[in-house]
C-alpha positions as YAML, in Angstrom:
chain: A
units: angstrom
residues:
- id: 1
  name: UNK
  ca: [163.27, 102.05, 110.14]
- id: 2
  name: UNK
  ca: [162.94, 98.78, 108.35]
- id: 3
  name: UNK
  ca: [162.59, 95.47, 110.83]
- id: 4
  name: UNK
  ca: [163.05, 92.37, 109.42]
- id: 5
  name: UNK
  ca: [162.45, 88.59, 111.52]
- id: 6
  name: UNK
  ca: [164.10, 85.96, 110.89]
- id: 7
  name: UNK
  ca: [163.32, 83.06, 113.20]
- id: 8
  name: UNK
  ca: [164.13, 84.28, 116.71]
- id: 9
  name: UNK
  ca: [166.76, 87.31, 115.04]
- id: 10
  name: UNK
  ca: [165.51, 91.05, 114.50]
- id: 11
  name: UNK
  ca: [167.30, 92.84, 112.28]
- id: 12
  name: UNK
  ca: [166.98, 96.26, 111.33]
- id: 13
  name: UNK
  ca: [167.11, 98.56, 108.08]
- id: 14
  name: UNK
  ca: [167.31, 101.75, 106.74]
- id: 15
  name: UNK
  ca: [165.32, 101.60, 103.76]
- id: 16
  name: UNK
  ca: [162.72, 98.82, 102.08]
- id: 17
  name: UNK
  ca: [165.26, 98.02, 99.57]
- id: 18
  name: UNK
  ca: [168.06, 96.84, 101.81]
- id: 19
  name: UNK
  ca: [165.95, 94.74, 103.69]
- id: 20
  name: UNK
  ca: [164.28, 93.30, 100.45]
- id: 21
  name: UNK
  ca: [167.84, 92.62, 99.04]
- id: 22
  name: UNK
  ca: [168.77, 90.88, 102.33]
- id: 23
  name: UNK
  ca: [165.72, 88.53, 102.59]
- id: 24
  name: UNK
  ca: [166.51, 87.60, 98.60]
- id: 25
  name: UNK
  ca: [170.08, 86.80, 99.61]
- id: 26
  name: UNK
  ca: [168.78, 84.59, 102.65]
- id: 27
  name: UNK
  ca: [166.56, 82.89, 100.68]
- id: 28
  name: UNK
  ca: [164.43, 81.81, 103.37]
- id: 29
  name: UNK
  ca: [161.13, 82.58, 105.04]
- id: 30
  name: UNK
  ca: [160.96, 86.57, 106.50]
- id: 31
  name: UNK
  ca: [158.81, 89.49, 107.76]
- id: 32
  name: UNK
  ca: [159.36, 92.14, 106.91]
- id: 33
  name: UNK
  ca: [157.17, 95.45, 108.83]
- id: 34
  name: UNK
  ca: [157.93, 99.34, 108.33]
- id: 35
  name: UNK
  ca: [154.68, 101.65, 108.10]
- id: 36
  name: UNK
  ca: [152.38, 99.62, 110.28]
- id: 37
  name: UNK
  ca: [152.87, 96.75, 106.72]
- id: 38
  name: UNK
  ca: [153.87, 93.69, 107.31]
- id: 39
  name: UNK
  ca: [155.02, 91.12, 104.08]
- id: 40
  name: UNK
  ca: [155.58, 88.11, 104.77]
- id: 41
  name: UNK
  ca: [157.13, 85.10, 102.37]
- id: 42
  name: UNK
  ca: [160.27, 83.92, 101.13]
- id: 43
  name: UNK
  ca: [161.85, 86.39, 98.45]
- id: 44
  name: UNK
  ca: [163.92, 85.94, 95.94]
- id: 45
  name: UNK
  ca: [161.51, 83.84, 93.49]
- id: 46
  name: UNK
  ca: [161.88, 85.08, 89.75]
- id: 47
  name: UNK
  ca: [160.03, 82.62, 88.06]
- id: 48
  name: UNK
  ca: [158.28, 79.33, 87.86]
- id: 49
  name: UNK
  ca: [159.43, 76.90, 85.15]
- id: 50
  name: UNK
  ca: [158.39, 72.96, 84.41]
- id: 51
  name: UNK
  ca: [156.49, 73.57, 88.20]
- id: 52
  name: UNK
  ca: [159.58, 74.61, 90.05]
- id: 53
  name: UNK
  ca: [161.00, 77.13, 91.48]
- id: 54
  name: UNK
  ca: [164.72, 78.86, 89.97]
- id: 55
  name: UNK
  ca: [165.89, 76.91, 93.63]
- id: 56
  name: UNK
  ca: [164.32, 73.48, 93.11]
- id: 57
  name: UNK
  ca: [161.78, 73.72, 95.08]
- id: 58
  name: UNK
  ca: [158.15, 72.55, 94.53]
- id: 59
  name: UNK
  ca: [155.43, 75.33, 93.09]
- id: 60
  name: UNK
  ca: [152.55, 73.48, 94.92]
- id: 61
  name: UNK
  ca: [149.91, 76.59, 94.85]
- id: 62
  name: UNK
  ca: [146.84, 75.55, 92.73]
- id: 63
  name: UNK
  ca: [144.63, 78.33, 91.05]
- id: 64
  name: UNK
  ca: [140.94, 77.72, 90.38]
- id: 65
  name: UNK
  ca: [139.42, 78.38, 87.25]
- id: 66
  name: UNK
  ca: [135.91, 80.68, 87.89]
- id: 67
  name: UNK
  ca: [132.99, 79.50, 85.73]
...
């Protein structure tokens, strides 16, 4: 069994996929624990383009270059 939180809800899955499809439908911040794993983030993110998100949102997550 799949257990997804979502604020104060608990919700609860058969497999990884439905829960994975839910939280990308929601759009908003999840967890997501089955096999003693727990992810954790908002889903549903395909890509980054002129620094935003496909939602409008802000990419504010700054790599550092190794030298």
């Amino acid at each position: 069994m799949i257990t997804v939180k979502h604020n104060t809800e608990l919700l609860e899955f058969e497999t990884l996929d439905q829960a994975m499809a839910w939280a990308k439908e929601l759009g908003e911040f999840v967890t997501i624990q089955f096999n003693g794993t727990e992810v954790v983030g908002k889903f549903g993110a395909d890509g980054i383009l002129d620094g935003k998100f496909p939602n409008g949102e802000l990419y504010t997550w700054k790599k550092r270059r190794r030298r």
